[in-house]
ROVEXBA-965006 format. One record per residue (C-alpha): residue number from 0; residue in one letter; chain; x, z, y. Coordinates in steps of 0.02 Angstrom, whole numbers, plus 32768, in hexadecimal, padded with zeros to 4 digits. Layout:
% residues N
REC num residuo cadena    X    Z    Y
REC NUM       A      A    X    Z    Y
...
% end
This chain:
% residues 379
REC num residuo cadena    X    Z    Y
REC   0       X      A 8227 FA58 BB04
REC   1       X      A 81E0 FB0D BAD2
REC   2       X      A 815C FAB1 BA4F
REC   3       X      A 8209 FA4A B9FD
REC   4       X      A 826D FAFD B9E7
REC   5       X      A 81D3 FB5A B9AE
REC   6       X      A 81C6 FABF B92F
REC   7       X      A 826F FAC7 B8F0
REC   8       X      A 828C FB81 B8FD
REC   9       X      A 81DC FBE3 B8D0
REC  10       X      A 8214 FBD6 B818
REC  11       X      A 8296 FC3D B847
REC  12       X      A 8254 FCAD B8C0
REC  13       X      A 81F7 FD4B B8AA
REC  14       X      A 8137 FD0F B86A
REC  15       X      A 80E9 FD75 B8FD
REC  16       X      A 814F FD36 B976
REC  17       X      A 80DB FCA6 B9F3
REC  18       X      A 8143 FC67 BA4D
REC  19       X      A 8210 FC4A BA7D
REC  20       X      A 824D FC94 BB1E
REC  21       X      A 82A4 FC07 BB8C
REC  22       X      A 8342 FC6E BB90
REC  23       X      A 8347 FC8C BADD
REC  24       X      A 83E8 FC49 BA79
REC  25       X      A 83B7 FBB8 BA00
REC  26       X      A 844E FBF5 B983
REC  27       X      A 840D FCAA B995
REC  28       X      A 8363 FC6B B959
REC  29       X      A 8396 FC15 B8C6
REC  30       X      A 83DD FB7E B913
REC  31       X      A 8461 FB18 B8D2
REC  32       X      A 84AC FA71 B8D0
REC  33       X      A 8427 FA08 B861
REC  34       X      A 83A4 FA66 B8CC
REC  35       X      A 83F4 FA45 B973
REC  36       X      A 8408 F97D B90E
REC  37       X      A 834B F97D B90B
REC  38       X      A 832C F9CB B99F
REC  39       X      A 8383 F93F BA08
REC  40       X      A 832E F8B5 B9B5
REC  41       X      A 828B F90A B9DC
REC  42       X      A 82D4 F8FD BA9C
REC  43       X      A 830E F85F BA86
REC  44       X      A 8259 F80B BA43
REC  45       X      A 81EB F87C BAAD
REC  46       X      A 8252 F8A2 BB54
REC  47       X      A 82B8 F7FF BB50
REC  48       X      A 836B F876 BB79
REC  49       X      A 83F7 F857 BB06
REC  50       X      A 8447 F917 BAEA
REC  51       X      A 84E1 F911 BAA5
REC  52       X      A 8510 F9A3 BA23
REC  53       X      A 8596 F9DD BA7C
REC  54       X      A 84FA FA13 BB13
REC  55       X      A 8496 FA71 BA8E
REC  56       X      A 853B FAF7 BA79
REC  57       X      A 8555 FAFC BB3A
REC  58       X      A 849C FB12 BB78
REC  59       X      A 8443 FB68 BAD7
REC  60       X      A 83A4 FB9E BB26
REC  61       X      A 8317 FB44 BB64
REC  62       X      A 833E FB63 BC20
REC  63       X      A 83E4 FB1A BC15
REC  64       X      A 83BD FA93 BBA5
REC  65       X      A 8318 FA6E BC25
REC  66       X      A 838B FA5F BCA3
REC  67       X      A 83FD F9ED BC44
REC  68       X      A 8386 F978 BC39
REC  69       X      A 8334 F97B BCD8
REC  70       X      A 83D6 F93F BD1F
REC  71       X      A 83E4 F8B5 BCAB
REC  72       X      A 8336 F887 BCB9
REC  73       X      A 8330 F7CB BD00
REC  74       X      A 83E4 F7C6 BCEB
REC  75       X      A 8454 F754 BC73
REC  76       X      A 84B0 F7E9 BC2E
REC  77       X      A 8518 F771 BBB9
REC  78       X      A 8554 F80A BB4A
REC  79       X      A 8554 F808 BA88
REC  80       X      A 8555 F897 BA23
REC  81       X      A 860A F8D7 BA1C
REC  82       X      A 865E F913 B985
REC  83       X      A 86CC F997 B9F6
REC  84       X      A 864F FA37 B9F9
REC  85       X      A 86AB FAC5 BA77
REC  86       X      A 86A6 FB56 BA16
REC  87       X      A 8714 FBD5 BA7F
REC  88       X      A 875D FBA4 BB40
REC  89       X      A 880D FBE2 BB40
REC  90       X      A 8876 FC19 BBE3
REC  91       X      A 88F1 FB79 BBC0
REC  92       X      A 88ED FACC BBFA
REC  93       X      A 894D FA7B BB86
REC  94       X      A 894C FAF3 BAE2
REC  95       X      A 88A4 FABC BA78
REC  96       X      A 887F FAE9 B9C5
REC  97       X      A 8825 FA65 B95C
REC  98       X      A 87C3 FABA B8CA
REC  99       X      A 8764 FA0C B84F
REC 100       X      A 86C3 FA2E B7FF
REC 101       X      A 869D FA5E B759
REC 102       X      A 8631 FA28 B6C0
REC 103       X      A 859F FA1F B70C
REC 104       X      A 85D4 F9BE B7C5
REC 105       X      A 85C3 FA70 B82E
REC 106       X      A 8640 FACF B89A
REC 107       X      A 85D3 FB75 B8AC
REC 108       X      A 8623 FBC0 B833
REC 109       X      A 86C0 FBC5 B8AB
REC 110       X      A 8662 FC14 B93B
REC 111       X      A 8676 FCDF B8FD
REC 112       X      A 871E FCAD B8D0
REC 113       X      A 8757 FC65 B972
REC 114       X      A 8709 FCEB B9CB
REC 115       X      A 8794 FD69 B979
REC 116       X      A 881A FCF1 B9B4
REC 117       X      A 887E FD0D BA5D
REC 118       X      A 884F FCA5 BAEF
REC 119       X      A 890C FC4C BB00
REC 120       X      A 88B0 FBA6 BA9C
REC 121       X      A 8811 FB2E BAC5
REC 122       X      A 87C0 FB3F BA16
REC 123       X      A 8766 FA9B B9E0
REC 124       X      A 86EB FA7E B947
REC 125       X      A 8705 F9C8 B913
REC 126       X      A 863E F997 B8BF
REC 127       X      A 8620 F8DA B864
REC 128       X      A 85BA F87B B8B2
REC 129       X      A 850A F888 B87F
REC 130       X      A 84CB F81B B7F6
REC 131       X      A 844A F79A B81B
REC 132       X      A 83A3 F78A B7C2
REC 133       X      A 83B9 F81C B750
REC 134       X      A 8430 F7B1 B6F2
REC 135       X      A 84D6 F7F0 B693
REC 136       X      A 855F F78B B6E2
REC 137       X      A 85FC F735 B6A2
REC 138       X      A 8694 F76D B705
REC 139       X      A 8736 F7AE B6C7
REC 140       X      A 87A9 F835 B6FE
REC 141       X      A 8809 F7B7 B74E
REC 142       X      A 8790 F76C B7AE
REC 143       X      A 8752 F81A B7FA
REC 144       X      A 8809 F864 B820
REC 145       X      A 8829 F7C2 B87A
REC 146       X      A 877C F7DA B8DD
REC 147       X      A 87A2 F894 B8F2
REC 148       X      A 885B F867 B936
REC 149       X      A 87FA F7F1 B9B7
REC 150       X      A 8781 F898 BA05
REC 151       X      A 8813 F90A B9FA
REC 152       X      A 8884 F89D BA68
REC 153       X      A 8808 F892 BAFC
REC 154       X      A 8816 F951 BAF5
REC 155       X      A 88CF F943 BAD8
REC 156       X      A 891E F8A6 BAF3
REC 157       X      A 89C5 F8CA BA95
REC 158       X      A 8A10 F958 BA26
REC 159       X      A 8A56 F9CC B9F1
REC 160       X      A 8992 F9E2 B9A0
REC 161       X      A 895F FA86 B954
REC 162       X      A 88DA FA57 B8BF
REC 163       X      A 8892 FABE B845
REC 164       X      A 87EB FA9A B7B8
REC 165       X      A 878C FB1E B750
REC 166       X      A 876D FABB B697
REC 167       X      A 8740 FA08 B69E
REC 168       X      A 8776 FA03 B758
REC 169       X      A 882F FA42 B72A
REC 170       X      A 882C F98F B6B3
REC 171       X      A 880D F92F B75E
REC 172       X      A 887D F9AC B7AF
REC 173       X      A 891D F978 B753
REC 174       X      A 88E6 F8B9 B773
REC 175       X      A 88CD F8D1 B822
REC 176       X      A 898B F918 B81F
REC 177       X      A 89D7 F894 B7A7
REC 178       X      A 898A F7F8 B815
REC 179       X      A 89C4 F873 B8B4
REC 180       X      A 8A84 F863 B875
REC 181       X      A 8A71 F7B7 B83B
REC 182       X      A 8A3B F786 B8EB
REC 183       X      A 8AE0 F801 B924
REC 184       X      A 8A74 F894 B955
REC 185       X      A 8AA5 F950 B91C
REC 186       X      A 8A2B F9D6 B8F1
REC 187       X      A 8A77 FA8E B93B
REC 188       X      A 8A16 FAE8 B8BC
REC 189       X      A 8998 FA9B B82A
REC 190       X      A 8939 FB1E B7C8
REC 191       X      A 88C4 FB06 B72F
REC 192       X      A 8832 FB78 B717
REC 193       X      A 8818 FBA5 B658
REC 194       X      A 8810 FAE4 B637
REC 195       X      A 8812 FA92 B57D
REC 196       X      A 88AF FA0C B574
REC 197       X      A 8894 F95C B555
REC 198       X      A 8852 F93A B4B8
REC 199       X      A 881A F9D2 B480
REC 200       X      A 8762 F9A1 B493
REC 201       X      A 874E F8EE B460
REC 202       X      A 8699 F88F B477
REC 203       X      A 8645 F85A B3DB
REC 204       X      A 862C F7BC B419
REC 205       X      A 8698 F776 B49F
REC 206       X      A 861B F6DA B4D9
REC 207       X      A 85DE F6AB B581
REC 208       X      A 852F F6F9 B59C
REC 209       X      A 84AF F67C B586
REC 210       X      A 8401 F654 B577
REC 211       X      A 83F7 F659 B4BD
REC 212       X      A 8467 F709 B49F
REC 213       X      A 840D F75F B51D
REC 214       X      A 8369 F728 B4BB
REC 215       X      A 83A4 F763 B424
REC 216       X      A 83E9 F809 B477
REC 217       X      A 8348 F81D B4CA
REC 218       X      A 82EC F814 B42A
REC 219       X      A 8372 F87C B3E7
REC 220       X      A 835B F90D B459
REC 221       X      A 82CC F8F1 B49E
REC 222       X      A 8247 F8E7 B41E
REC 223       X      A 81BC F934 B472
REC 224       X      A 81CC F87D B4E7
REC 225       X      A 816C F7F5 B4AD
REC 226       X      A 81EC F77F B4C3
REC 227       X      A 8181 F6DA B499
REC 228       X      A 8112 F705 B515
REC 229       X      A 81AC F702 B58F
REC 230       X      A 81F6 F662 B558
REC 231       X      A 8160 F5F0 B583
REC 232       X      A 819C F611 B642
REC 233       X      A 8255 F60B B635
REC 234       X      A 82DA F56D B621
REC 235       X      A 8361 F5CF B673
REC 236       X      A 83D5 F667 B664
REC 237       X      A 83AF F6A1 B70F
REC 238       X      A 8301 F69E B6EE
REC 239       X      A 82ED F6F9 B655
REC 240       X      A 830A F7B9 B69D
REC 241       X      A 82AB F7A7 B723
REC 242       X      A 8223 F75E B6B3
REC 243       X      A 8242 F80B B640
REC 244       X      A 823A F885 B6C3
REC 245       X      A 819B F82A B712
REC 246       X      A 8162 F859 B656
REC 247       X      A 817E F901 B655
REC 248       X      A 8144 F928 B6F9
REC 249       X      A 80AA F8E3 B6BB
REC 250       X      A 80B1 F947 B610
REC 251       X      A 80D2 F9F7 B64F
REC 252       X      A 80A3 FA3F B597
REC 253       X      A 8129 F9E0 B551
REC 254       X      A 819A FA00 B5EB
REC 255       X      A 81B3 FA9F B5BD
REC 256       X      A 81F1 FA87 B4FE
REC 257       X      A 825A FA08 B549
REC 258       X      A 82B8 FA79 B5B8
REC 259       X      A 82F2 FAE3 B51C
REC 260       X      A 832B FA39 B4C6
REC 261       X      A 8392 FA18 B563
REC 262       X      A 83DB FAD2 B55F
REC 263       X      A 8415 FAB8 B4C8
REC 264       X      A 8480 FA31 B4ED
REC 265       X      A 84BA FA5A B58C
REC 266       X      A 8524 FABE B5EA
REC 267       X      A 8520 FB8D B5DB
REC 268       X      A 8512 FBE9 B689
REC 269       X      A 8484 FB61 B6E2
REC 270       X      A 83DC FBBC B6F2
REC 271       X      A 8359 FB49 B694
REC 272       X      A 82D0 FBC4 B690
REC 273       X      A 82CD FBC3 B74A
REC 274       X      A 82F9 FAF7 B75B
REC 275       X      A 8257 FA66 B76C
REC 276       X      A 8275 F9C7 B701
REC 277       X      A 82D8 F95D B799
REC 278       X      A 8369 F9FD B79D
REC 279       X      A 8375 F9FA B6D7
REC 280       X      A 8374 F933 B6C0
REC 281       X      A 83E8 F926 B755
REC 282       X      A 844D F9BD B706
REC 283       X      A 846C F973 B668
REC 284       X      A 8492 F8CC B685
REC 285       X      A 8520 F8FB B6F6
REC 286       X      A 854C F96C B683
REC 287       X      A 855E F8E3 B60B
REC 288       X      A 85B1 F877 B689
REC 289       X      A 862F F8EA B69B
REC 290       X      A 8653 F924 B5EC
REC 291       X      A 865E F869 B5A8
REC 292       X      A 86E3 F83D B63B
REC 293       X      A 874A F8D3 B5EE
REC 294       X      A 873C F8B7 B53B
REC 295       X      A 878C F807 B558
REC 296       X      A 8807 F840 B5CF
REC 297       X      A 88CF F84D B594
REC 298       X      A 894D F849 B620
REC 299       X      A 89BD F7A8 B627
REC 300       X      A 8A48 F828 B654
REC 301       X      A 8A91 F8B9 B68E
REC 302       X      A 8A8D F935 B73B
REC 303       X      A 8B17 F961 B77C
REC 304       X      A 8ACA F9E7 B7EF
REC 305       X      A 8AD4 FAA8 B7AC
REC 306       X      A 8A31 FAD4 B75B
REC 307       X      A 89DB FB80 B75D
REC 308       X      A 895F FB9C B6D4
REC 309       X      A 88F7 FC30 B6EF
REC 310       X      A 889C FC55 B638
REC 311       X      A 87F3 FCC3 B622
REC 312       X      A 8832 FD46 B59E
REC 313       X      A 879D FD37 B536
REC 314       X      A 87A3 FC75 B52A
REC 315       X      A 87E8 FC30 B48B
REC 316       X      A 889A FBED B468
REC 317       X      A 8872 FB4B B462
REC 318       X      A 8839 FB2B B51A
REC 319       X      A 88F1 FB25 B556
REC 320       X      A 893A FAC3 B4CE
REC 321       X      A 898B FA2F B4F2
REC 322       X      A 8995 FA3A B5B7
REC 323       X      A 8A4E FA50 B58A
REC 324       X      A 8A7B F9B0 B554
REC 325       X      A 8A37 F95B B5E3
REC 326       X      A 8AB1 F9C9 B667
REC 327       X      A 8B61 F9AD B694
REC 328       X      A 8B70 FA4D B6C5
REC 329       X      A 8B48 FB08 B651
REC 330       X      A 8A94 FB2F B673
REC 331       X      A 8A7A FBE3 B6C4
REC 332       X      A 89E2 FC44 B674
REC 333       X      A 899A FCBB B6C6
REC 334       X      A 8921 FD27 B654
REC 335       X      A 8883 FD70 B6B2
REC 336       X      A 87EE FDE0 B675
REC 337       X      A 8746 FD92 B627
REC 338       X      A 8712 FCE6 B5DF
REC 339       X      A 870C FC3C B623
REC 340       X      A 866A FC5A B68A
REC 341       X      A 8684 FD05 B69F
REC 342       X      A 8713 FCF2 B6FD
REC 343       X      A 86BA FCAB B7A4
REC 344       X      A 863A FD35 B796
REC 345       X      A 8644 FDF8 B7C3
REC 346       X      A 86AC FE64 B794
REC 347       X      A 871D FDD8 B74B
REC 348       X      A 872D FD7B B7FE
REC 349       X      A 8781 FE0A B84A
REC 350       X      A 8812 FE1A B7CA
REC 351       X      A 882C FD5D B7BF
REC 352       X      A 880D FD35 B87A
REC 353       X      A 88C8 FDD9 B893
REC 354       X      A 891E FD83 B815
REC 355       X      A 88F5 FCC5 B853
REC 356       X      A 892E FCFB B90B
REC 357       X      A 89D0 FD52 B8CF
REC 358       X      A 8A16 FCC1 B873
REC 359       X      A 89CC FC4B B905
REC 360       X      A 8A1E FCB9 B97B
REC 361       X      A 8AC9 FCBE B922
REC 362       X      A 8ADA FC04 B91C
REC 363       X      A 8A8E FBE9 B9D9
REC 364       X      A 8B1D FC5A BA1E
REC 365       X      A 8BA1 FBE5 B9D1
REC 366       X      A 8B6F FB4D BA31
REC 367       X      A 8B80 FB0A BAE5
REC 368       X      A 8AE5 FB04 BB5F
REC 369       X      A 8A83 FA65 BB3B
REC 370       X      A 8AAD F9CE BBD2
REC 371       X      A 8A25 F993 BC4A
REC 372       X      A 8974 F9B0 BC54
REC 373       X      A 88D8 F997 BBCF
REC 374       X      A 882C F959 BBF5
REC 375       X      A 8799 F9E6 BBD6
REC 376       X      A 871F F9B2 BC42
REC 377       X      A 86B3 F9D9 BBAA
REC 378       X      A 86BD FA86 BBD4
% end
């Protein structure tokens, strides 16, 4: 277990440093999602332990996670990788808080925020699942926000539901509420974190991955990969990224021009100086994933629920537009300091984690105590 972290994490560590203590904190390190991804695949192949993601945020150091696995050692643990990540445990039993991923498939970004937050909610970070084979995948928004309404209902079997998503995850957000009300649920409160409207960013070309356009995007961005060499081994979509990272692994001179290339057409705020080839490939191909799914998404309809749309003051105009015509109801904006990754960061967090609990609070107090119990044996 200590060699897999010190794999994953001495690029992000101080160079001196030897060794990991056991009760060190993986996210502290470095850690995050793609590198807790990796890290349970290396578990999986080597220690024969399935650890779901959701373990990785509740036991974060090697102790814990040892101990984790010693229990499930010769067991049938029969657990997949959830999409529900716990990011704060609340005092309530029935109150829970369901924040959806962003851009890039991650919920971390939520963690500082949801720190700031009172403890009267169960706050929940709602990840994809993880793509297979390196390979983009194609889903649309309405496939994931029916997924997502599956997870959130084992938490909370019925509504009112309190939902909220920071930029791409506010698009499957407002689906998760629209199918929600067409299946006669209600949303109590449905915020929108600095999100573009539908529309506003469509793809260039609105195909299905396949083998062929990921060839020719491969030799697109990736020039530095000899793609022919590549080819003679691969018949199949799946097997064409694994193929390319294999290659680079191999190539390390080249690995490191590719890793610009990929910067450049990613997302701003992930760390590629300080990511291996698996983190980046797996980084942008669910990036890519994601961003396809929302360039082809335009809601069949309106929500009826009241929507709260909290905008970064440095983003630009046109990141709101549009959400209007797709509500019922007059969207509330709520203007708070910095820019749209800013806002998730200190000092901005602060300010936008007050204002986020005042209007949460304001609309909370107007409504009943939610009926029976909820299930969060995840805790």
């Amino acid at each position: 277990m200590t060699r897999i972290w010190f794999e994953l994490l001495s690029p992000t560590t101080d160079s001196s440093q030897k060794s990991i203590g056991i009760d060190e904190n993986f996210f502290h390190l470095g850690g995050h999602s793609l590198k807790a991804t990796i890290m349970m695949s290396k578990i999986q192949n080597e220690m024969h332990v399935d650890v779901p993601l959701v373990e990785v945020f509740k036991r974060p150091t090697i102790r814990q996670l040892a101990e984790y696995i010693e229990k499930m050692t010769g067991q049938h643990a029969g657990i997949s990788v959830d999409n529900l990540i716990p990011l704060k445990k609340g005092i309530s039993n029935t109150r829970h808080l369901f924040f959806v991923h962003d851009g890039t498939g991650q919920v971390e970004g939520y963690l500082e925020f949801c720190s700031r937050l009172d403890n009267e909610f169960n706050c929940w970070g709602i990840r994809p699942d993880a793509i297979k084979n390196y390979t983009p995948q194609n889903i649309t928004i309405k496939e994931m926000a029916g997924k997502y309404i599956e997870k959130i209902k084992k938490v909370q079997p019925q509504g009112p539901y309190f939902i909220a998503g920071w930029s791409l995850g506010g698009t499957i957000a407002f689906e998760m509420v629209k199918q929600l009300e067409e299946a006669g649920e209600k949303t109590a409160f449905f915020s929108l974190f600095d999100s573009p409207g539908p529309g506003i960013h469509p793809g260039q070309d609105k195909g299905e991955f396949t083998l062929q356009s990921e060839i020719n995007d491969v030799m697109e961005y990736l020039p530095g990969v000899h793609i022919s060499e590549i080819l003679e081994k691969v018949t199949e979509l799946e097997e064409l990224w694994p193929a390319i990272v294999d290659y680079l692994k191999e190539k390390s001179v080249v690995a490191e021009t590719i890793k610009k290339i990929i910067a450049e057409h990613g997302i701003p705020g992930f760390d590629y100086d300080k990511s291996g080839i698996e983190e980046l490939i797996l980084h942008l191909n669910m990036t890519r994933t994601l961003l396809k799914a929302r360039d082809k998404y335009i809601p069949s309809g309106k929500v009826k629920a009241a929507v709260h749309y909290f905008e970064a003051l440095a983003s630009m105009e046109i990141i709101k537009q549009r959400w209007d015509e797709y509500c019922e109801l007059s969207v509330e904006y709520h203007t708070i300091p910095g820019d749209h990754f800013s806002i998730f960061k200190m000092p901005d967090v602060e300010k936008f984690a007050r204002v986020f609990q005042e209007v949460l609070s304001r609309r909370t107090h107007r409504l009943p105590p939610l009926p029976g119990k909820s299930m969060i044996g995840a805790w």
